[in-house]
mmCIF file of the C-alpha atoms, coordinates in Angstrom:
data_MODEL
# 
_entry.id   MODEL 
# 
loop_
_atom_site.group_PDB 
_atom_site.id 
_atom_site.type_symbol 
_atom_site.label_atom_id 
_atom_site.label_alt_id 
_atom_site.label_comp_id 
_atom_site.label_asym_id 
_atom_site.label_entity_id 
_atom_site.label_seq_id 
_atom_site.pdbx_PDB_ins_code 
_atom_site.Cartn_x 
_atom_site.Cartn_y 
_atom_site.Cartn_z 
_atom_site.occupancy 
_atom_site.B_iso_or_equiv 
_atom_site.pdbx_formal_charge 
_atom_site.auth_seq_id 
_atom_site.auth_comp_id 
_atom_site.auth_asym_id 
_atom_site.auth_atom_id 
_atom_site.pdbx_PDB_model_num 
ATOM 1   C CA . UNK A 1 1   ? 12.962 -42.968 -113.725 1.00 0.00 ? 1   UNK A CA 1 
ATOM 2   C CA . UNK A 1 2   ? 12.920 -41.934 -110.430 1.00 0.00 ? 2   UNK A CA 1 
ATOM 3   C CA . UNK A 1 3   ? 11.472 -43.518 -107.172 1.00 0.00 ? 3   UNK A CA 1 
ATOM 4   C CA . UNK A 1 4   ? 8.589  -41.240 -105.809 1.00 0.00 ? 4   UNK A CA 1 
ATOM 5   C CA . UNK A 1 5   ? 9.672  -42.472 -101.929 1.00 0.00 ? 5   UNK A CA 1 
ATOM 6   C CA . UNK A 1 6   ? 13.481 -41.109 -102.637 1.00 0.00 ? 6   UNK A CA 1 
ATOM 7   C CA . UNK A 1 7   ? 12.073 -37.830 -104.049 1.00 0.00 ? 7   UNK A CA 1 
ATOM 8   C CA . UNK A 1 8   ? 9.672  -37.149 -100.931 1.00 0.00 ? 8   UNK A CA 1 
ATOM 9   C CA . UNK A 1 9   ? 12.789 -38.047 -98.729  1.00 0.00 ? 9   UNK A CA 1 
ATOM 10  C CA . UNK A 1 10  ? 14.710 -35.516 -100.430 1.00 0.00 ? 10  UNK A CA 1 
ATOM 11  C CA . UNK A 1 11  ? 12.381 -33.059 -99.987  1.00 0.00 ? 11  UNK A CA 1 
ATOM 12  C CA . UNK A 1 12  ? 11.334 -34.204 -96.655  1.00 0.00 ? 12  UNK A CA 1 
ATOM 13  C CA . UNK A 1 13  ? 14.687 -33.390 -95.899  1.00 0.00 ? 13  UNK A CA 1 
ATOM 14  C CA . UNK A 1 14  ? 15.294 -30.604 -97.738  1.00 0.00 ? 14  UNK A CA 1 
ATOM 15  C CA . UNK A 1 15  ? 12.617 -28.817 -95.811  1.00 0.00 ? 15  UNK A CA 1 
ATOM 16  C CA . UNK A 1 16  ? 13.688 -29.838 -92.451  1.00 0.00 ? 16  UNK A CA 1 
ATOM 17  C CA . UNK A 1 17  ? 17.130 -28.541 -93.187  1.00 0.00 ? 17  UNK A CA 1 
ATOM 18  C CA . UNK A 1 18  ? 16.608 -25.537 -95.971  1.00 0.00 ? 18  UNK A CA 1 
ATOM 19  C CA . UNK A 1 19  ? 13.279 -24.289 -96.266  1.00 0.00 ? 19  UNK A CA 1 
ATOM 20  C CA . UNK A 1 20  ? 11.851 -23.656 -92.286  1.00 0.00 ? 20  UNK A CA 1 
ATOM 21  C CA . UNK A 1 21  ? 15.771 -22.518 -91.438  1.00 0.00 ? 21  UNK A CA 1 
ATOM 22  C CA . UNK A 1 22  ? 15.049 -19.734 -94.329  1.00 0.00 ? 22  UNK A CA 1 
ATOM 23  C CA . UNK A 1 23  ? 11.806 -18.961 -93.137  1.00 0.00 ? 23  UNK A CA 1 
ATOM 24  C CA . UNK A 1 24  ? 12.994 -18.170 -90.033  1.00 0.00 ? 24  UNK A CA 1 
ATOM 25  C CA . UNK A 1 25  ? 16.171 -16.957 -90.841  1.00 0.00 ? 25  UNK A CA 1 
ATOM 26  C CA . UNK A 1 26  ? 15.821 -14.584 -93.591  1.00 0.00 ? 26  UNK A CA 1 
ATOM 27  C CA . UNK A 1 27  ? 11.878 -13.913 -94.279  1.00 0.00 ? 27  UNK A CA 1 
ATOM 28  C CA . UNK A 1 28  ? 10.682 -13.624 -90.921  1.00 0.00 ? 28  UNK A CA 1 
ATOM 29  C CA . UNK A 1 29  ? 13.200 -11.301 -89.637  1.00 0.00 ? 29  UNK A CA 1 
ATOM 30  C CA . UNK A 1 30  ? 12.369 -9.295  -92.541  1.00 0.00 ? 30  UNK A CA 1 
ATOM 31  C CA . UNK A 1 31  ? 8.238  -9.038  -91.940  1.00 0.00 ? 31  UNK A CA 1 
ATOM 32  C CA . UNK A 1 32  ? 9.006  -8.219  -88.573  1.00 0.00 ? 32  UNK A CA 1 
ATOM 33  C CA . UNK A 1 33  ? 11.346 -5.226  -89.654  1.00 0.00 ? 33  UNK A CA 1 
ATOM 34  C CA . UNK A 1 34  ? 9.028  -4.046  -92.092  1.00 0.00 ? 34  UNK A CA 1 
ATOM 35  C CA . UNK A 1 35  ? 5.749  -4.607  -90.302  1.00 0.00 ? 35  UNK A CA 1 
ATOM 36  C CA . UNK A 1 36  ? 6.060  -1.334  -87.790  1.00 0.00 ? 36  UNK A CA 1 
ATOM 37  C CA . UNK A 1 37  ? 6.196  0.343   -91.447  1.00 0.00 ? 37  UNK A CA 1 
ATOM 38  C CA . UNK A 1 38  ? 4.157  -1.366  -93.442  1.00 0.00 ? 38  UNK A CA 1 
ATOM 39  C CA . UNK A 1 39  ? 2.203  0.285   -96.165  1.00 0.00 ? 39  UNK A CA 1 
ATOM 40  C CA . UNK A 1 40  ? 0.123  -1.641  -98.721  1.00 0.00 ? 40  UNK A CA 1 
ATOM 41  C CA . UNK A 1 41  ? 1.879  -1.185  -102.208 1.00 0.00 ? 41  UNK A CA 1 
ATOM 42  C CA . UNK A 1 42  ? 0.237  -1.600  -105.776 1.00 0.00 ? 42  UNK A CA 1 
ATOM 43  C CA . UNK A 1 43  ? 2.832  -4.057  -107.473 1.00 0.00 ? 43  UNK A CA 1 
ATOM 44  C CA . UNK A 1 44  ? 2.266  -5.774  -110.856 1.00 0.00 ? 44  UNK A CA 1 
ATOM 45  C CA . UNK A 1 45  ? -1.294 -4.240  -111.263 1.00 0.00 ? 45  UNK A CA 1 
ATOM 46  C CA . UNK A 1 46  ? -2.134 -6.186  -107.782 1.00 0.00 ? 46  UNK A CA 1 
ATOM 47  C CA . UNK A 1 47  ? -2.911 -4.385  -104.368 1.00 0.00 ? 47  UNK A CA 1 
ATOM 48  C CA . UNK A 1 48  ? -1.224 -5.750  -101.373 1.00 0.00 ? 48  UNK A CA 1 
ATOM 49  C CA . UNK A 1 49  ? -3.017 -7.042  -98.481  1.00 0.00 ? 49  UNK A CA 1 
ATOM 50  C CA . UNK A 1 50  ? -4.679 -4.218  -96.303  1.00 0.00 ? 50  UNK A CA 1 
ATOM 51  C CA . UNK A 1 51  ? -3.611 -5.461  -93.090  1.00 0.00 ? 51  UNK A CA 1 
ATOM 52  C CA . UNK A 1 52  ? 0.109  -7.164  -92.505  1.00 0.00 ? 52  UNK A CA 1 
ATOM 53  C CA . UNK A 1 53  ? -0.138 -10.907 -92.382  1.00 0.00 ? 53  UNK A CA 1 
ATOM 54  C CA . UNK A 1 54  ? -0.099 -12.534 -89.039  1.00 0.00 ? 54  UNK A CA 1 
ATOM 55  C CA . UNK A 1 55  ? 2.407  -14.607 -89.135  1.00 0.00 ? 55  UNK A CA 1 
ATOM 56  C CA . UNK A 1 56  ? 1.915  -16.913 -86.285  1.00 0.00 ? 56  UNK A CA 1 
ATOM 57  C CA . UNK A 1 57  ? -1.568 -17.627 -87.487  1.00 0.00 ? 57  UNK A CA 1 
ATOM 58  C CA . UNK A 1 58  ? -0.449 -17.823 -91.027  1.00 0.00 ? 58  UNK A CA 1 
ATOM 59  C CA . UNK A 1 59  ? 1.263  -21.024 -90.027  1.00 0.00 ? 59  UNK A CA 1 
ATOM 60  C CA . UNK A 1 60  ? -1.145 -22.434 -88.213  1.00 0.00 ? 60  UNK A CA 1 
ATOM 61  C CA . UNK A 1 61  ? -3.250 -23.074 -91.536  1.00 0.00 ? 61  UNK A CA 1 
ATOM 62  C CA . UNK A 1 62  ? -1.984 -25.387 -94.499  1.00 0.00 ? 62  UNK A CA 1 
ATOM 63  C CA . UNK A 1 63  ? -2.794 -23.051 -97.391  1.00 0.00 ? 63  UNK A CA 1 
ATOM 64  C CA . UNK A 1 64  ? -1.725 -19.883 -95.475  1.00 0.00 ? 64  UNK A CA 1 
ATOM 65  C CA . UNK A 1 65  ? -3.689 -16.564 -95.471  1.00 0.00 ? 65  UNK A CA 1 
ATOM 66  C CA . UNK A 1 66  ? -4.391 -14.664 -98.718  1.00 0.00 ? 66  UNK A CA 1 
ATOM 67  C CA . UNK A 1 67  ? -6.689 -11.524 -97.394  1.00 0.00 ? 67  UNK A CA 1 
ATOM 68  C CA . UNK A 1 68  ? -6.414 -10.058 -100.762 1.00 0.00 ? 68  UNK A CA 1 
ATOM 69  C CA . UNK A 1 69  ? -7.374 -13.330 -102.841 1.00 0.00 ? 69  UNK A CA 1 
ATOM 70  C CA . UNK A 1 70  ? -4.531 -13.285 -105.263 1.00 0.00 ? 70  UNK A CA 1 
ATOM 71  C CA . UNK A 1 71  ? -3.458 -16.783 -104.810 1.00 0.00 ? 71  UNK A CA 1 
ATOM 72  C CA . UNK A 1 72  ? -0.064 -15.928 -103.194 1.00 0.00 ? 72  UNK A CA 1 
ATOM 73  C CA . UNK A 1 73  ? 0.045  -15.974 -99.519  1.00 0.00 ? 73  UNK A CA 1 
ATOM 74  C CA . UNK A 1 74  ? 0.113  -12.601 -97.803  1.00 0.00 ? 74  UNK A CA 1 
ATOM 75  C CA . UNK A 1 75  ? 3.534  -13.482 -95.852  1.00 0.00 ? 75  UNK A CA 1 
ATOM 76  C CA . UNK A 1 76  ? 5.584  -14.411 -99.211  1.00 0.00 ? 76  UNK A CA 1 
ATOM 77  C CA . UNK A 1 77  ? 3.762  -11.740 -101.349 1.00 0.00 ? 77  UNK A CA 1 
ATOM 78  C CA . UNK A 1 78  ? 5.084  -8.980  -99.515  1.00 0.00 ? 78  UNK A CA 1 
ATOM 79  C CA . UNK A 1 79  ? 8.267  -10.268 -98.860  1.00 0.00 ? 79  UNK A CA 1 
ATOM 80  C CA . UNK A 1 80  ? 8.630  -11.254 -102.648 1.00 0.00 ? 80  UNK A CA 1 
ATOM 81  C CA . UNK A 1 81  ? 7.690  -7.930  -103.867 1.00 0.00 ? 81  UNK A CA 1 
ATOM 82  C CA . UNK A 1 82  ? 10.119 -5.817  -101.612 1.00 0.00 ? 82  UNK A CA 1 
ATOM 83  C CA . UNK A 1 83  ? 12.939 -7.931  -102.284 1.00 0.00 ? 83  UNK A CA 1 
ATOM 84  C CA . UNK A 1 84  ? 12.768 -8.834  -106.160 1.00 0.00 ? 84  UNK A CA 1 
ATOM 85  C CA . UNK A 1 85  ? 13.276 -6.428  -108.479 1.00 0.00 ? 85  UNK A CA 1 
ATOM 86  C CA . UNK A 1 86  ? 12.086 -7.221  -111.647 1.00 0.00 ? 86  UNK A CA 1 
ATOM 87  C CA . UNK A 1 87  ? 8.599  -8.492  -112.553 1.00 0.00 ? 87  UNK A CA 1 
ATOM 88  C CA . UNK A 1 88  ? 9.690  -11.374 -114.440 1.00 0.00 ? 88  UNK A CA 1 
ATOM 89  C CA . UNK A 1 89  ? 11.543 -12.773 -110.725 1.00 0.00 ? 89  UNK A CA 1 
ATOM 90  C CA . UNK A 1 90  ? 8.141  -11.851 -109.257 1.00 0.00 ? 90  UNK A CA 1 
ATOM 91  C CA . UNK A 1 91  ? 6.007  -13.216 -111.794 1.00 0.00 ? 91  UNK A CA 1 
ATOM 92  C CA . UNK A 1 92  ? 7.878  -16.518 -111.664 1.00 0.00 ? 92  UNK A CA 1 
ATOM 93  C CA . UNK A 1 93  ? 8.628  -16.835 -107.813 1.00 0.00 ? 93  UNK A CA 1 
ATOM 94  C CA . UNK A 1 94  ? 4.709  -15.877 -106.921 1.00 0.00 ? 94  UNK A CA 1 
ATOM 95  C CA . UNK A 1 95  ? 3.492  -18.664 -109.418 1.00 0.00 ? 95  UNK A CA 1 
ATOM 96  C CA . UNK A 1 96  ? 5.338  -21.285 -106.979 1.00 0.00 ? 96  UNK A CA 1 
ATOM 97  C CA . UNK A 1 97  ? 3.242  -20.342 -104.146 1.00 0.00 ? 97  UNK A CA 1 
ATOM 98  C CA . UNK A 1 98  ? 0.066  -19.755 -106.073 1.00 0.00 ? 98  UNK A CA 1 
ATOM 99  C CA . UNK A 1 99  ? 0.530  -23.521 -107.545 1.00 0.00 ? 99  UNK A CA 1 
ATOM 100 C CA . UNK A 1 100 ? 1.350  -24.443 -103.911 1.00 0.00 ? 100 UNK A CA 1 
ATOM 101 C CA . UNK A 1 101 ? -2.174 -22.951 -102.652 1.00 0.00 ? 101 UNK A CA 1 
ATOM 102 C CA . UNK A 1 102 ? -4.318 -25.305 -105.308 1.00 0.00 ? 102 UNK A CA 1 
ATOM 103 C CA . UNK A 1 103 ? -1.670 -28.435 -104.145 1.00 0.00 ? 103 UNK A CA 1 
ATOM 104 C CA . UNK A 1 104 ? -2.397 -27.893 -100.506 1.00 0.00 ? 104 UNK A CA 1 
ATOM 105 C CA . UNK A 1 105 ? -6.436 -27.230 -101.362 1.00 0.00 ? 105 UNK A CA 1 
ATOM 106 C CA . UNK A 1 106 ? -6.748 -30.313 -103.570 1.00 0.00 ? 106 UNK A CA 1 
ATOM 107 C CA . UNK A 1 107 ? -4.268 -33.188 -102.742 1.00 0.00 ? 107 UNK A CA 1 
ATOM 108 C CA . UNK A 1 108 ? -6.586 -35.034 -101.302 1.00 0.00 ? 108 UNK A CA 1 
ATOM 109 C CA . UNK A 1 109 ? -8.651 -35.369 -104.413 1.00 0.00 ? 109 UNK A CA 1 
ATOM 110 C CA . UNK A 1 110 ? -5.588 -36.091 -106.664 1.00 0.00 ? 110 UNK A CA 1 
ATOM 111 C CA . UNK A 1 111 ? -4.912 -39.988 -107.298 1.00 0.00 ? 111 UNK A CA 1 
ATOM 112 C CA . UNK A 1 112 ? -1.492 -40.483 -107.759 1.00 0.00 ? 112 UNK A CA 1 
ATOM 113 C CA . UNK A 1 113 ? -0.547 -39.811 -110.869 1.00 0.00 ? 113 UNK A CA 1 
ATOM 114 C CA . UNK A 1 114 ? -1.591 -35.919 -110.275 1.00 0.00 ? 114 UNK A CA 1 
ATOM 115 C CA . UNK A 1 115 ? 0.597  -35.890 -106.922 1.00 0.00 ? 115 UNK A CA 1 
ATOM 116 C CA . UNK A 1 116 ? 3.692  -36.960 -108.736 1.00 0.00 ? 116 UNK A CA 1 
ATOM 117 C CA . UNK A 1 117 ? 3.262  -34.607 -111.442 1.00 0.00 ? 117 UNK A CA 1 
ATOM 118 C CA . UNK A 1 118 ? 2.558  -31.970 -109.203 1.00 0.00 ? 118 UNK A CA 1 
ATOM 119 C CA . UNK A 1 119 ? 5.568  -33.036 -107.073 1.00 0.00 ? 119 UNK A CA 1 
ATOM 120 C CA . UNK A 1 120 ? 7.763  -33.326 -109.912 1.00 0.00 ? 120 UNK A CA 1 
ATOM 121 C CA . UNK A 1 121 ? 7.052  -30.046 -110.726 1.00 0.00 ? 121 UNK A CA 1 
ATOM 122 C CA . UNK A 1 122 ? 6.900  -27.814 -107.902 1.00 0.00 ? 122 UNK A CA 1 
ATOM 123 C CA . UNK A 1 123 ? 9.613  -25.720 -109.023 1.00 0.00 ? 123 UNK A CA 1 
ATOM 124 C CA . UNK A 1 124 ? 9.862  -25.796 -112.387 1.00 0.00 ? 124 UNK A CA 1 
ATOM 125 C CA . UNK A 1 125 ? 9.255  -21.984 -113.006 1.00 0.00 ? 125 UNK A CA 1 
ATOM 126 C CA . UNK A 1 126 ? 12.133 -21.311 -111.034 1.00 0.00 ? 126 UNK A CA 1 
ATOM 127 C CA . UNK A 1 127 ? 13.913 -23.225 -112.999 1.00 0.00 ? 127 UNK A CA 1 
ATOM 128 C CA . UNK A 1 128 ? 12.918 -22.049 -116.290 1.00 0.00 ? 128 UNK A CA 1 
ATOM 129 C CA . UNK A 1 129 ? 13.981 -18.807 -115.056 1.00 0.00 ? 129 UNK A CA 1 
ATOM 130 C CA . UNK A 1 130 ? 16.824 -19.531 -113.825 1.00 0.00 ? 130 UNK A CA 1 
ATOM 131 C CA . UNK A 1 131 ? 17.717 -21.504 -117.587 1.00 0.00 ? 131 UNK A CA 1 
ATOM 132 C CA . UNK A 1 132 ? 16.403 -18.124 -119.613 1.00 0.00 ? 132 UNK A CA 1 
ATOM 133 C CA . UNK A 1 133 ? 18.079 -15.724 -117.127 1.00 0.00 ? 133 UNK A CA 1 
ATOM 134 C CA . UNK A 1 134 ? 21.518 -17.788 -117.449 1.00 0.00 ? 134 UNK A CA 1 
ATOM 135 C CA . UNK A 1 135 ? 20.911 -18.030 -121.380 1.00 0.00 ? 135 UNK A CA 1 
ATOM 136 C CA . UNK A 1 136 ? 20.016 -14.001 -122.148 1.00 0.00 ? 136 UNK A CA 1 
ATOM 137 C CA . UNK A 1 137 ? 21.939 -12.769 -119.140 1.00 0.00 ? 137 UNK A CA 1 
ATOM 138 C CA . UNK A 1 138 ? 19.144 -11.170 -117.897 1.00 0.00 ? 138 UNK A CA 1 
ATOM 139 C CA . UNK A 1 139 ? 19.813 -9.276  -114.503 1.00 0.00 ? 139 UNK A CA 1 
ATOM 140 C CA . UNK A 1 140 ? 18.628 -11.085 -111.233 1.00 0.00 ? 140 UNK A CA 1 
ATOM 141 C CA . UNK A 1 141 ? 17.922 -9.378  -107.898 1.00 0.00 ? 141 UNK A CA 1 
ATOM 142 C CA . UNK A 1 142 ? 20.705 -10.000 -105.063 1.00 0.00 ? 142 UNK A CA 1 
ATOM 143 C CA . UNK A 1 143 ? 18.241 -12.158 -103.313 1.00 0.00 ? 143 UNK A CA 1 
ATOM 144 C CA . UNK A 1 144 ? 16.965 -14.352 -105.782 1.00 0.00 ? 144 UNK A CA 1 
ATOM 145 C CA . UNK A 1 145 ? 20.901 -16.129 -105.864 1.00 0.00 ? 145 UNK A CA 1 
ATOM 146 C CA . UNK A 1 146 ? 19.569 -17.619 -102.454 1.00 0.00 ? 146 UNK A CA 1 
ATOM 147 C CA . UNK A 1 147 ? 15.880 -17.485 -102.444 1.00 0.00 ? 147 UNK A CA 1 
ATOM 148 C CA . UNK A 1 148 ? 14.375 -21.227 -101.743 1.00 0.00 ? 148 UNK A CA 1 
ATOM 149 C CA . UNK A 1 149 ? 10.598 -21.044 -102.905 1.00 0.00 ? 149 UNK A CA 1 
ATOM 150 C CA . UNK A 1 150 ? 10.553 -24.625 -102.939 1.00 0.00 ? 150 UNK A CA 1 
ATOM 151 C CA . UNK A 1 151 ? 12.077 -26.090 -99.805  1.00 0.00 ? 151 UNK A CA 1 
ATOM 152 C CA . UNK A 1 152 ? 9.991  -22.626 -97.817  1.00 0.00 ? 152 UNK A CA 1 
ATOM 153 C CA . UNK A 1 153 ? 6.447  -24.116 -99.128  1.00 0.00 ? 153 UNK A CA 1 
ATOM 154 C CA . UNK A 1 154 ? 7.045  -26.571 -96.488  1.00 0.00 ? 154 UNK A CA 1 
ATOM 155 C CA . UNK A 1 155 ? 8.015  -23.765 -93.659  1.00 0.00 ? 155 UNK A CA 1 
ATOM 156 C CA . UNK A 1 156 ? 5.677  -25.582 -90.903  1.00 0.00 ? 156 UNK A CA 1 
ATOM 157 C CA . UNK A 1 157 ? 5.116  -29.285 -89.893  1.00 0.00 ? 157 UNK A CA 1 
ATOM 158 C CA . UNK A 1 158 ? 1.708  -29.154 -91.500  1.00 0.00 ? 158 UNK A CA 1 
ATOM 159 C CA . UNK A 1 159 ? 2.543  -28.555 -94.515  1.00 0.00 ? 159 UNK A CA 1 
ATOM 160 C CA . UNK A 1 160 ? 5.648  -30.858 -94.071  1.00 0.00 ? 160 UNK A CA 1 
ATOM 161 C CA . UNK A 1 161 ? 3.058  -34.025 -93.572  1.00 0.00 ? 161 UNK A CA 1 
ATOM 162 C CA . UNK A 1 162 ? 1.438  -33.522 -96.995  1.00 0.00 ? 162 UNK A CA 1 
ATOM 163 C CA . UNK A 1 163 ? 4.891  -35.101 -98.402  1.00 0.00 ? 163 UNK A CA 1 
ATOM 164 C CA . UNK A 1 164 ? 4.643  -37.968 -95.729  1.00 0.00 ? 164 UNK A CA 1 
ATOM 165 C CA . UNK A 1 165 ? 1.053  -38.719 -96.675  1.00 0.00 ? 165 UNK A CA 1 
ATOM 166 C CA . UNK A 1 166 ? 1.906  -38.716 -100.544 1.00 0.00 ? 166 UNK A CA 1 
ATOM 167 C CA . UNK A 1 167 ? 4.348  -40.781 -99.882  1.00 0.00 ? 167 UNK A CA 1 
ATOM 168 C CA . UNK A 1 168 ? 2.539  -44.015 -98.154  1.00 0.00 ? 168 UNK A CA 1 
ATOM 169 C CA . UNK A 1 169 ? -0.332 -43.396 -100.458 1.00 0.00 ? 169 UNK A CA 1 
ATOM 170 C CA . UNK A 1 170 ? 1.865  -43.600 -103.836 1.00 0.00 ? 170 UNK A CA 1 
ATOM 171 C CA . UNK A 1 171 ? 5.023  -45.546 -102.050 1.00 0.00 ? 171 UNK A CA 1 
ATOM 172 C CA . UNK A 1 172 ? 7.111  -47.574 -104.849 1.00 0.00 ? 172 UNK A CA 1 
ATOM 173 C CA . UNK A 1 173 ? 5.556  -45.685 -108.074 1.00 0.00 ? 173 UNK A CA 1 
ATOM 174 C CA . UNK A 1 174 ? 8.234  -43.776 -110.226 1.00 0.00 ? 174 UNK A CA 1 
ATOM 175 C CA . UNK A 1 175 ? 8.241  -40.175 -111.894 1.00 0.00 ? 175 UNK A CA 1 
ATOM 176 C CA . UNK A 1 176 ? 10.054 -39.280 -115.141 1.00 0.00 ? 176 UNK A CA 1 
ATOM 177 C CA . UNK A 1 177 ? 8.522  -40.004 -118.234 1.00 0.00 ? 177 UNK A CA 1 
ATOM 178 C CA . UNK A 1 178 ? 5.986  -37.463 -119.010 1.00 0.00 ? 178 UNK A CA 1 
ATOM 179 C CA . UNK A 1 179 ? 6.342  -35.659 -115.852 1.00 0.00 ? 179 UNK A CA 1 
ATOM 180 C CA . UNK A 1 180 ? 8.360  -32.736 -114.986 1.00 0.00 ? 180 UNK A CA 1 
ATOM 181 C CA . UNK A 1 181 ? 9.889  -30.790 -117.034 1.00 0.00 ? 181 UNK A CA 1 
ATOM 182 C CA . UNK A 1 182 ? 9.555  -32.603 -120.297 1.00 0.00 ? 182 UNK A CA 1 
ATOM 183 C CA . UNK A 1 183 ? 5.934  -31.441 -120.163 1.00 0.00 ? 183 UNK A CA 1 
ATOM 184 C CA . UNK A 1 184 ? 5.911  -28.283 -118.332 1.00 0.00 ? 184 UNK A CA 1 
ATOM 185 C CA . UNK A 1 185 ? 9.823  -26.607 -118.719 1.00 0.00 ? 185 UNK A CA 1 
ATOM 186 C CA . UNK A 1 186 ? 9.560  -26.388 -122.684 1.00 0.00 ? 186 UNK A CA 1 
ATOM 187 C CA . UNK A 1 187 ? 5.907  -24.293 -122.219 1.00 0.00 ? 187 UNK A CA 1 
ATOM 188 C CA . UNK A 1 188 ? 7.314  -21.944 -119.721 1.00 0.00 ? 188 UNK A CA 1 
ATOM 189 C CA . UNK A 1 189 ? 10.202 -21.145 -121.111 1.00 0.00 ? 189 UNK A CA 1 
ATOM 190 C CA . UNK A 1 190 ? 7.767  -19.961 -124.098 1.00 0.00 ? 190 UNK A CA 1 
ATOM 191 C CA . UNK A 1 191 ? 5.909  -18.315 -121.604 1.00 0.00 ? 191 UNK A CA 1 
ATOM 192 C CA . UNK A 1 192 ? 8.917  -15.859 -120.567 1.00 0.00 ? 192 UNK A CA 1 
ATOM 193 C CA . UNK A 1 193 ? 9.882  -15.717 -123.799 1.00 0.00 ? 193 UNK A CA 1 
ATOM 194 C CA . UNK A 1 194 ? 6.872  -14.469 -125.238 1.00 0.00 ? 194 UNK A CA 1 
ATOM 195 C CA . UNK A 1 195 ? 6.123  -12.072 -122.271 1.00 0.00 ? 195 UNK A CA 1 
ATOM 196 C CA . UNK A 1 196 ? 8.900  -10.704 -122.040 1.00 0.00 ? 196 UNK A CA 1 
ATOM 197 C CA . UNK A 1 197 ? 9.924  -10.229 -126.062 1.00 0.00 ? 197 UNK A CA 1 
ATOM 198 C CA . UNK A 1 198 ? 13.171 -12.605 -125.460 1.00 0.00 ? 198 UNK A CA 1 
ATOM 199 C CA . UNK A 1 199 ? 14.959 -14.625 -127.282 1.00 0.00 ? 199 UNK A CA 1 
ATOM 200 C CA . UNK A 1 200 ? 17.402 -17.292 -127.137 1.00 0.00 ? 200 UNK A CA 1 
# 
């Protein structure tokens, strides 16, 4: 079992050091390369955003802008899509930030127990993918080896405060049993399996 205070630290922390320094680092750079050239693309049966994502205003909102209504924000869709190659890295790098919009829409309503499994599993797609890719040697895109969906969720000091209020509203209670990936890890590793006709 695991304090919930040391996890939000870590992630607290994590963000403040990993996620808004690859924001700015490597996807931002990138939009504003592409953005002179942008053209919306049809990827994975999904149309991308008409317009290109403002980024300054993106941040200035918690859930971020989805003009298309696809879950993902507009800023990480497009840079997702032109920078993963295979649908599977897509599929499973996307689903972070769609489970990131309904966190950021509805943490207010969630009592405790919801935030810490949500917490707890954040990322747990990318690691599931990361297991089954390792296991069947699947091929991986050059930039998923240093892609942080995670830590970049919390790219703004918004979205940064949702950990701090979590944190004095469920200070002292413990995740582990139950949470994480005992309950959600073993289903999508079926998931990939099963989609994708893989097996161990």
């Amino acid at each position: 079992m695991k304090n919930l205070s040391l996890l939000l630290v870590m992630m607290i922390t994590q963000s403040c050091m990993g996620g808004s320094d690859y924001y700015r680092d490597r996807v931002a750079p990138f939009l504003k390369d592409l953005k002179p050239h942008y053209k919306p693309q049809m990827v994975d049966g999904v149309m991308e955003p008409t317009e290109f994502p403002d980024l300054e205003e993106d941040q200035k909102t918690l859930v971020g802008i989805d003009s298309n209504h696809d879950g993902v924000r507009d800023d990480m869709e497009i840079f997702i899509n032109r920078n993963f190659l295979y649908d599977y890295e897509r599929e499973v790098f996307k689903g972070e930030y769609k489970r990131a919009a309904y966190f950021f829409s509805n943490y207010k309503k969630m009592n405790c127990e919801e935030l810490i499994i949500q917490i707890s599993n954040h990322s747990e797609e990318t690691s599931c993918l990361n297991y089954v890719s390792r296991q069947l040697k699947l091929p991986d895109s050059p930039e998923s080896r240093n892609f942080r969906s995670a830590e970049s969720l919390y790219n703004t000091s918004q979205r940064e405060t949702i950990l701090t209020f979590i944190s004095q509203k469920c200070a002292g209670m413990a995740h582990g049993d139950g949470y994480g990936d005992k309950t959600i890890f073993p289903n999508c590793i079926k998931k990939i399996e099963e989609k994708y006709l893989l097996k161990k």
